[in-house]
GUMAR-18923 format. One record per atom (N, C-alpha, C): residue in three letters; x, y, z. Coordinates in steps of 0.1 Angstrom, whole numbers, plus 5000, padded with zeros to 4 digits. Layout:
! GUMAR-18923
ALAXYZ
...
This chain:
! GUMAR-18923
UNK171281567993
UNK171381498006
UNK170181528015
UNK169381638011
UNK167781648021
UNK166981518022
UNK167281418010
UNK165781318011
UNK166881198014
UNK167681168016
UNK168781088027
UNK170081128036
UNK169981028043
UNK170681048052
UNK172881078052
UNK173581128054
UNK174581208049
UNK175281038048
UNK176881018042
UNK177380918046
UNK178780948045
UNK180080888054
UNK181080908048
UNK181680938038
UNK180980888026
UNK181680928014
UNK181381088011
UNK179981148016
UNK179881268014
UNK180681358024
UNK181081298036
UNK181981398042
UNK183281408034
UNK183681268029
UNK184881288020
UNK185181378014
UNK184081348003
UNK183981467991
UNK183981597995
UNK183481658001
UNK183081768007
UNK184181838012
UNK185281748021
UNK186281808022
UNK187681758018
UNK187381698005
UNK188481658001
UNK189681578010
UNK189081528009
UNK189781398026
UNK188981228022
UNK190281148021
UNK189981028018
UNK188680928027
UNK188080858026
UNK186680818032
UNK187380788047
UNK188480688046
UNK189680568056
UNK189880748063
UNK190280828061
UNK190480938070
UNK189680998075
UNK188280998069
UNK186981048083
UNK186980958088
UNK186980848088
UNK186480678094
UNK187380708108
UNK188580748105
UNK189480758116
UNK189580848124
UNK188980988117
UNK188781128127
UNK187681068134
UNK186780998128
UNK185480998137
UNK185680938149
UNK186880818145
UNK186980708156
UNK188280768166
UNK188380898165
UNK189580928172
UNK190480878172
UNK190980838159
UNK192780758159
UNK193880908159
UNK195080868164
UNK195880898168
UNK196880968155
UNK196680918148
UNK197380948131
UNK196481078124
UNK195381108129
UNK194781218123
UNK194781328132
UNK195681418125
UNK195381578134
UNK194481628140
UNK194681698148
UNK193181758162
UNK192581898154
UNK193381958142
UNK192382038132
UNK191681928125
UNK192181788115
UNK191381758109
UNK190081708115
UNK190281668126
UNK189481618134
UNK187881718139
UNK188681818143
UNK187581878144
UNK186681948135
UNK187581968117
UNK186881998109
UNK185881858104
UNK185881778106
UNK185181648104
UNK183981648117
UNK184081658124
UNK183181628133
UNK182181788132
UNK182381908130
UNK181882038124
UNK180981978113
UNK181781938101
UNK180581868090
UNK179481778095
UNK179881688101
UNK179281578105
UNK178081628111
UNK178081698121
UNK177181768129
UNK176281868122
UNK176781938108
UNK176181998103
UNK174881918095
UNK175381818089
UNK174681728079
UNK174081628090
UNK174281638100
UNK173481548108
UNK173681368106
UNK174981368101
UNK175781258101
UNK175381128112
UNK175281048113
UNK174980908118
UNK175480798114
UNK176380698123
UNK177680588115
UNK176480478118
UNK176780418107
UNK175880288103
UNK176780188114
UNK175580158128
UNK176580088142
UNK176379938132
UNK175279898128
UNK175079768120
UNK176079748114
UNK176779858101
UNK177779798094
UNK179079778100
UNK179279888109
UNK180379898116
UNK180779748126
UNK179279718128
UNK178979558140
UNK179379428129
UNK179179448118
UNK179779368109
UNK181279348105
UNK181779488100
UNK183479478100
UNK183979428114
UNK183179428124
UNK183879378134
UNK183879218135
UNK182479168123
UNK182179048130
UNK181379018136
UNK180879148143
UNK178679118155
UNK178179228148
UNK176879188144
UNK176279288145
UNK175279338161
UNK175779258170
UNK175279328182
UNK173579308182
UNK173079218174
UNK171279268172
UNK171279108173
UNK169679098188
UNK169478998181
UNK168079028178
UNK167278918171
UNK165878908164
UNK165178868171
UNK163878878172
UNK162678828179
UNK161378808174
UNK161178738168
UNK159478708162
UNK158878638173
UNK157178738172
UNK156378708184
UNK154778688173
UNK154178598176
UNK152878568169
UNK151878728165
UNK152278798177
UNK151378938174
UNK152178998191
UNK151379128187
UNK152179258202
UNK150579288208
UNK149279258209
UNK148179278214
UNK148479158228
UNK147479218237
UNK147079148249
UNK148379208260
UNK148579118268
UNK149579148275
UNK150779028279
UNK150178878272
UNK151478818275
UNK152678828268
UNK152478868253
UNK153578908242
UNK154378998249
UNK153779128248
UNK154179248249
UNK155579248262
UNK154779158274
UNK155579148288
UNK156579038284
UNK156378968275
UNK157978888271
UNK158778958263
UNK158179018256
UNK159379118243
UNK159979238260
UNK158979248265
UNK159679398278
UNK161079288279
UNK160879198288
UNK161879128294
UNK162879068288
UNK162779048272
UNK164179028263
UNK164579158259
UNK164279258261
UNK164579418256
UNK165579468269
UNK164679418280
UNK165579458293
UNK166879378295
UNK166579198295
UNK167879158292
UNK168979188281
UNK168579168268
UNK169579198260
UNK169879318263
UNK169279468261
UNK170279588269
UNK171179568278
UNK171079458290
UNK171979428297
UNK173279378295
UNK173079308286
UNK173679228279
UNK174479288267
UNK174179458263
UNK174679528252
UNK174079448239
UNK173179408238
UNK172179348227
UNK171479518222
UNK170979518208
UNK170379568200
UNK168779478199
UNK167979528197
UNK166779388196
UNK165779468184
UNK165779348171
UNK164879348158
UNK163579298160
UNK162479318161
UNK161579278165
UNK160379248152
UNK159679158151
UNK158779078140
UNK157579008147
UNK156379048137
UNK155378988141
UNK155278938133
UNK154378758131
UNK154278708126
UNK152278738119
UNK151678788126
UNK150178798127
UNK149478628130
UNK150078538134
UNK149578418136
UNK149878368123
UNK150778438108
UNK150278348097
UNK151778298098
UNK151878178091
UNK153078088087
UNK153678168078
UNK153178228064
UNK153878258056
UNK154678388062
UNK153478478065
UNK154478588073
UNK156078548083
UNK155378438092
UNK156578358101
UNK157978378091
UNK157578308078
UNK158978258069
UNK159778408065
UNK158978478061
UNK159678578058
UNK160178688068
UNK159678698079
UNK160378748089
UNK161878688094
UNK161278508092
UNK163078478095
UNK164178508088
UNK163278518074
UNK164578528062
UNK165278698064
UNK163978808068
UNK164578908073
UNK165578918084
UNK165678868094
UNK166178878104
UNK167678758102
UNK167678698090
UNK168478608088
UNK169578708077
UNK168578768071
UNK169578888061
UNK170178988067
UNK169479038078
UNK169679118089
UNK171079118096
UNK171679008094
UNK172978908102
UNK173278938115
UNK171478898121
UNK171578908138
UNK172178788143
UNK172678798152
UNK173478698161
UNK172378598168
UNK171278618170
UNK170478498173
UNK169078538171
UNK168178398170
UNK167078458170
UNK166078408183
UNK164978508188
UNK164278388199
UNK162978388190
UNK162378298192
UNK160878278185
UNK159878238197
UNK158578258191
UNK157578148195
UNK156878148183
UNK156378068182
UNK155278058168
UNK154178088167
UNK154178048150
UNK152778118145
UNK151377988152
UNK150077998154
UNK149177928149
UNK149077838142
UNK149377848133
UNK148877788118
UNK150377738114
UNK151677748119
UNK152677678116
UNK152677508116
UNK153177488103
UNK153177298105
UNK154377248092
UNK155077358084
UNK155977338075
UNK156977388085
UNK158377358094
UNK159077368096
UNK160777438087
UNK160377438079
UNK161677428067
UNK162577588071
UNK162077678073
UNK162677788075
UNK163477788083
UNK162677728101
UNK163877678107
UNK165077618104
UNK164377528098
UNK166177418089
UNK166777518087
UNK166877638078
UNK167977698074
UNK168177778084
UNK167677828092
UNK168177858108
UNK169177738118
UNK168977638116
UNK169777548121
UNK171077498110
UNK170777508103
UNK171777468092
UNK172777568093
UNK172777708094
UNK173677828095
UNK174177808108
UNK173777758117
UNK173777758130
UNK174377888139
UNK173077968132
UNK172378038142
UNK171978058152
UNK171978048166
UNK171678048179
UNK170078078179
UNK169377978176
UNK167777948178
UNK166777948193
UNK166778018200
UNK165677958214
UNK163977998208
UNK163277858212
UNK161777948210
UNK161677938226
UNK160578028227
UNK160078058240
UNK158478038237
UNK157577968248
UNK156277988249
UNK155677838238
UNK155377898227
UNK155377778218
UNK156577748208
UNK156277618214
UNK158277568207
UNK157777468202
UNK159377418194
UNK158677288184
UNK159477188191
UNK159177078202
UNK159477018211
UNK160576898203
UNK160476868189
UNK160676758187
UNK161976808174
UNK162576948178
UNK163077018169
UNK164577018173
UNK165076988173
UNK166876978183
UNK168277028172
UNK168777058179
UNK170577118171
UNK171077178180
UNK172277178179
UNK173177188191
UNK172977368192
UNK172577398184
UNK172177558181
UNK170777598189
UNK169977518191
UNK168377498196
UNK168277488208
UNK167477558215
UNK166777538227
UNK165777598231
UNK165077598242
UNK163877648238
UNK162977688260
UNK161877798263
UNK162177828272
UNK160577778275
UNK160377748284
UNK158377728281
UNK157977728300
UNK156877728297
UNK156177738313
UNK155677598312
UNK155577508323
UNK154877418321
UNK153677438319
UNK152777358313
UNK151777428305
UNK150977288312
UNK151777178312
UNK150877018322
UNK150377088335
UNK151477128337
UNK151277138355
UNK150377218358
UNK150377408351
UNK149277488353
UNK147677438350
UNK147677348338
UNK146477278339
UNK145877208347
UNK146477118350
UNK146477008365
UNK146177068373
UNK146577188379
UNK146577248388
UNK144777358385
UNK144577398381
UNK143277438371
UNK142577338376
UNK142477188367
UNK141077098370
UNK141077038386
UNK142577058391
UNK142277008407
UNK141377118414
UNK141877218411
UNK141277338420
UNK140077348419
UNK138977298406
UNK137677298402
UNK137077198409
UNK138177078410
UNK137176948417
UNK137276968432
UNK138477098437
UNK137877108454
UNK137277198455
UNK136577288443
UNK135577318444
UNK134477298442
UNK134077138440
UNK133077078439
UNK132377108426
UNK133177098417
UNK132777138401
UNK132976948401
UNK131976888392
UNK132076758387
UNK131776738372
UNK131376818366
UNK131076858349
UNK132776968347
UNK133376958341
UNK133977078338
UNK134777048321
UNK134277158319
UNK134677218303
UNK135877258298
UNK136077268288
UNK137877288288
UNK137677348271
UNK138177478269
UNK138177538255
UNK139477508254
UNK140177468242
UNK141777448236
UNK141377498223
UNK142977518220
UNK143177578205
UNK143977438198
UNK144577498186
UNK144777328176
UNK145977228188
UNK145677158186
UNK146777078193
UNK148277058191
UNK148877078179
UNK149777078173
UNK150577148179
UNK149777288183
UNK151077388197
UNK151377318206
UNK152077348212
UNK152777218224
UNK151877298235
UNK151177438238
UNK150977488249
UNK149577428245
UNK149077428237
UNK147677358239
UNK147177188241
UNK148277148235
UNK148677018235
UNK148576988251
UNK149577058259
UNK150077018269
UNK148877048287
UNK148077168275
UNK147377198287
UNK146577088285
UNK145877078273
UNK144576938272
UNK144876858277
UNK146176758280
UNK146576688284
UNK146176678297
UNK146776808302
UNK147076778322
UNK145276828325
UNK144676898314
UNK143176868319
UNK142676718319
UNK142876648314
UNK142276508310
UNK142976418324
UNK144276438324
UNK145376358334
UNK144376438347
UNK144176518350
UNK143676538361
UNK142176478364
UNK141176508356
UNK139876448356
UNK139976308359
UNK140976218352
UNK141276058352
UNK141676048370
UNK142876148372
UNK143276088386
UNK142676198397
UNK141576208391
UNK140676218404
UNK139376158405
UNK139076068394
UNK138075978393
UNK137076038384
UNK136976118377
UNK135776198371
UNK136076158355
UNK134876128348
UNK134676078331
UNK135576198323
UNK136176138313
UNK136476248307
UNK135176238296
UNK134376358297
UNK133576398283
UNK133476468272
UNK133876398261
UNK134076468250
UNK133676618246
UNK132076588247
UNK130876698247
UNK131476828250
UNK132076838262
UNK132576948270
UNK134076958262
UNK134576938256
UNK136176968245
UNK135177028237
UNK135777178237
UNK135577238228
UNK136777318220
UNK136577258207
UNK138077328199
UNK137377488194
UNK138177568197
UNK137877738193
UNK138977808190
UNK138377908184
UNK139678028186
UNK140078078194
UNK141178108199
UNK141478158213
UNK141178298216
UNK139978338212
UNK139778458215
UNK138278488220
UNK138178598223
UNK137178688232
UNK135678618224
UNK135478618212
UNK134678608201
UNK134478448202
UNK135578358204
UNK135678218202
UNK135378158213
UNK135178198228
UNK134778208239
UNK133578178239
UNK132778278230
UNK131378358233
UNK130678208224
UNK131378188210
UNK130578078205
UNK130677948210
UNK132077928220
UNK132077768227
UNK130777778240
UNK130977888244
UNK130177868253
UNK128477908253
UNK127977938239
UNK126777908233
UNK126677778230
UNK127677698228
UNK127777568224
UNK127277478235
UNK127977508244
UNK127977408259
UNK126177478268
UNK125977598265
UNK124277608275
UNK123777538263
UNK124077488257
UNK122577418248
UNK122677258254
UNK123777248253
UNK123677088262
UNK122577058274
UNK122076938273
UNK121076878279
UNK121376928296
UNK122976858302
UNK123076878313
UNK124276988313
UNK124277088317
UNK125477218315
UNK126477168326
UNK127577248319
UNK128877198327
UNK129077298339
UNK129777268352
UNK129677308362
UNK131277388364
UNK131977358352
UNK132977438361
UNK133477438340
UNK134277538340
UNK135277538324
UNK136977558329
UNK137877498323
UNK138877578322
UNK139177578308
UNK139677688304
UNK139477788289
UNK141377768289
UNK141777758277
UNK143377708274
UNK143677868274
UNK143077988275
UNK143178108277
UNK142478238282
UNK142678328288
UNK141778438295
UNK140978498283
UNK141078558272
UNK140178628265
UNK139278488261
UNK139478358261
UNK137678288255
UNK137378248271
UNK138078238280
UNK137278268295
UNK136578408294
UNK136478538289
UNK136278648291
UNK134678628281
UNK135078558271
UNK133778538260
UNK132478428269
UNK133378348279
UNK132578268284
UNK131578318293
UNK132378418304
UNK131578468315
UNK130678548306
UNK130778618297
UNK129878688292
UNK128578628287
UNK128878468282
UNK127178398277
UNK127178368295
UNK127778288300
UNK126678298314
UNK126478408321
UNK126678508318
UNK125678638324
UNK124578658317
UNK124478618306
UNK123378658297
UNK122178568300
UNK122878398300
UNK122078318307
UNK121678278318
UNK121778438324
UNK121778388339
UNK122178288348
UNK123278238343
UNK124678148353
UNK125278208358
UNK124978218374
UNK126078258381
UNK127378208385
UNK128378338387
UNK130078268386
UNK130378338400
UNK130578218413
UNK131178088403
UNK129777988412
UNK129178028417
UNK128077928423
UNK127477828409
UNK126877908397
UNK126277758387
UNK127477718382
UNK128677768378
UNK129977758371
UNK131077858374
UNK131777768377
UNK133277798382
UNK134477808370
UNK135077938366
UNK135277958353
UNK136877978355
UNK137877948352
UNK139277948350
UNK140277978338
UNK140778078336
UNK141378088327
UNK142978068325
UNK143778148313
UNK145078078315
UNK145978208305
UNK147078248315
UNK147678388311
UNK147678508323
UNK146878518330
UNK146878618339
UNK147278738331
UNK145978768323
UNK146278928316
UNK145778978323
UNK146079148320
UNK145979238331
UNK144279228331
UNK143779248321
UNK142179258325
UNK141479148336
UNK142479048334
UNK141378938352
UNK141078988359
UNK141779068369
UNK141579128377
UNK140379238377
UNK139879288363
UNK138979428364
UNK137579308357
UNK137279188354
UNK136279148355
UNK135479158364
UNK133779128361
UNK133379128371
UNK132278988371
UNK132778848380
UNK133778848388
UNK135178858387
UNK136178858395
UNK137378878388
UNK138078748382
UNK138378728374
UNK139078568367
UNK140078518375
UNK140278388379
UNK140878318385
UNK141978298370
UNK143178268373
UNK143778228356
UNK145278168362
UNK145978118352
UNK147678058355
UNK148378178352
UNK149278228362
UNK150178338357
UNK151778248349
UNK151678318337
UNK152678238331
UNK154178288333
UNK154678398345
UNK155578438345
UNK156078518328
UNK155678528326
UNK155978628307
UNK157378728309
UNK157478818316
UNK158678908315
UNK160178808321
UNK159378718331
UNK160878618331
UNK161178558321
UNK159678458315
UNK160678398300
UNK160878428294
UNK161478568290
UNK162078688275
UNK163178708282
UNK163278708298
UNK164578758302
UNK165678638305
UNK165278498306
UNK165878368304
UNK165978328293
UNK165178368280
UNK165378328265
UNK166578368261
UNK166678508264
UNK167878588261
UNK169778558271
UNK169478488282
UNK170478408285
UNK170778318283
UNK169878288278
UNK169878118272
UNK170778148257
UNK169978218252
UNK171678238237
UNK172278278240
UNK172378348252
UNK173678428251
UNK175078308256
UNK174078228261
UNK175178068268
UNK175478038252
UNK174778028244
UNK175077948229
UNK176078008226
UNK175878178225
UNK176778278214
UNK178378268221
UNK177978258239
UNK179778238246
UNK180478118241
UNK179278008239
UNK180277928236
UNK180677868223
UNK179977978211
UNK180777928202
UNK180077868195
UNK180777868178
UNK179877748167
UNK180277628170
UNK181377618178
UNK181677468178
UNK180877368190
UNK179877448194
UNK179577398207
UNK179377258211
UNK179177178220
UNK178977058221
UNK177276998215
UNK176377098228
UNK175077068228
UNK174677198225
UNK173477218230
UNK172377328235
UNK172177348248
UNK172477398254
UNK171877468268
UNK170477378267
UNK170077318281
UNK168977238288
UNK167677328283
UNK167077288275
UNK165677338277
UNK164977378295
UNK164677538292
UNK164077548307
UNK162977608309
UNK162077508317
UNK160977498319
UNK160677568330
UNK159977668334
UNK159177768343
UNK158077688350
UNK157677718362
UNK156677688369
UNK155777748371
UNK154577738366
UNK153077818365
UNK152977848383
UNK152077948379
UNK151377958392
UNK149778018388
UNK148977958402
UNK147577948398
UNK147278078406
UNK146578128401
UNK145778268412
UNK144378278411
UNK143978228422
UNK142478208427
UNK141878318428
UNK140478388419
UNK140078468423
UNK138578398426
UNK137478528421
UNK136478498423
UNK135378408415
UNK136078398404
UNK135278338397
UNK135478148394
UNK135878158407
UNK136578018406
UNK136477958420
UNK136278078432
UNK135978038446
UNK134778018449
UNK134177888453
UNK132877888458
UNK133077868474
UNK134477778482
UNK134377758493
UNK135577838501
């Protein structure tokens, strides 16, 4: 018993006492003597006994756990949504299984199938990157499972099991290229990641919808597809100082390739925000310790983990028979002006 952990049957054996009679000393039933009792809980304590709450959550029916797959746990918007479904479901007497996908699809699939063997009561997701086979879900909806994604969701994905929690991702953009053109930015650049995400999708959009209804060309030149990181920043925006006329203002679909950005115009001697007015999107903790400090959309993050997790929990009260899905619920960005984004 040193290289595992002790189990009922070993307390059995040990004291000659049927498995169904520790089960019951341990649970304080009324039919087992206050000596056997205490000689069972003596063992137990000796062997360092621990009741499997999962199996036990099963004979009842719940396993009490739900599951969470997050793209990766680096930066700070993950991390502050996983806080706020850990805080809610504890509230909520939730257990929480936690999975990263590393941005790959295949990883994605087999974390669901874990967390599906796991026989957690719901799962929340957001997705991988590189996801574009759906099928896994299917058998998440086909079990009917209580499904919410949160952040990136698959918009066009429905079951009365499905819903899903997101920031407006139009609006914060919109809000982004307005704030550039009252700062007198008339060139402005826009880094996105693949479009297929609905958050990148949706920001490119409200960048374009805004340039159009404020009278300004949309120019291709200035769309730069990258990776959404520190590194993919640095080469979009080696890309854009080589252009004939340089852009006067960027908004970046994220703070770390805004962070890659300000760093080629310091090198190039652009100043922020007087030659370029630079915006990013996330409000990670580092905006503020740039220098200048990043202007960015705060995406509210610890609220949408803490409304993901009420959001199934509306699914789990009401049952497999449910009618619909709980209203998809959309969050309202907010923009925070710093310096690298104030010229007036």
């Amino acid at each position: 018993m040193a290289n595992r952990r002790a189990s009922i049957t070993d307390l059995a054996k040990t004291l000659g006492l049927s498995p169904s009679t520790i089960s019951r000393a341990l649970s304080d039933h009324d039919d087992v003597s206050e000596a056997t009792k205490q000689r069972v809980r003596q063992l137990a304590e000796e062997l360092h006994y621990k009741p499997n709450q999962l199996a036990a959550g099963l004979r009842r029916g719940r396993s009490n756990t739900l599951g969470v797959l997050v793209p990766h746990i680096t930066g700070h918007f993950f991390p502050q949504v996983v806080h706020g479904i850990a805080t809610e479901a504890a509230k909520l007497g939730f257990n929480v299984m936690i999975c990263q996908s590393n941005e790959d699809a295949r990883q994605e699939q087999k974390n669901i199938d874990l967390l599906m063997n796991s026989q957690v009561e719901g799962i929340l997701v957001s997705l991988s990157n590189s996801t574009h086979n759906y099928s896994h879900f299917e058998e998440v909806r086909q079990q009917n499972i209580p499904l919410v994604f949160f952040d990136r969701v698959m918009e066009d994905f429905r079951g009365s099991n499905v819903s899903s929690v997101m920031l407006d991702d139009y609006q914060g953009a919109y809000q982004v290229v307005a704030h550039l053109i009252e700062q007198g930015c008339t060139r402005i650049a826009h880094f996105t990641g693949p479009l297929h995400l609905n958050i990148h999708k949706n920001r490119h959009q409200g960048y374009r919808d805004a340039l159009t209804a404020h009278g300004l060309p949309i120019d291709e030149e200035l769309i730069v597809f990258c990776d959404m990181s520190q590194k993919g920043g640095i080469q979009a925006m080696r890309q854009l100082v080589k252009l004939p006329k340089r852009p006067d203002g960027l908004f970046s679909s994220n703070d770390l390739a805004a962070v890659g950005a300000l760093q080629v115009a310091k090198t190039h001697r652009m100043r922020v925000p007087q030659d370029i007015a630079i915006v990013g999107f996330s409000n990670e903790m580092f905006t503020s310790l740039t220098e200048p400090m990043l202007s960015s959309v705060d995406q509210r993050c610890e609220q949408m983990g803490k409304t993901a997790v009420q959001l199934l929990q509306k699914m789990l009260k009401s049952g497999p028979n449910r009618q619909g899905p709980p209203r998809p619920i959309v969050l309202k960005p907010k923009l925070l002006v710093r310096e690298s984004s104030q010229r007036r």
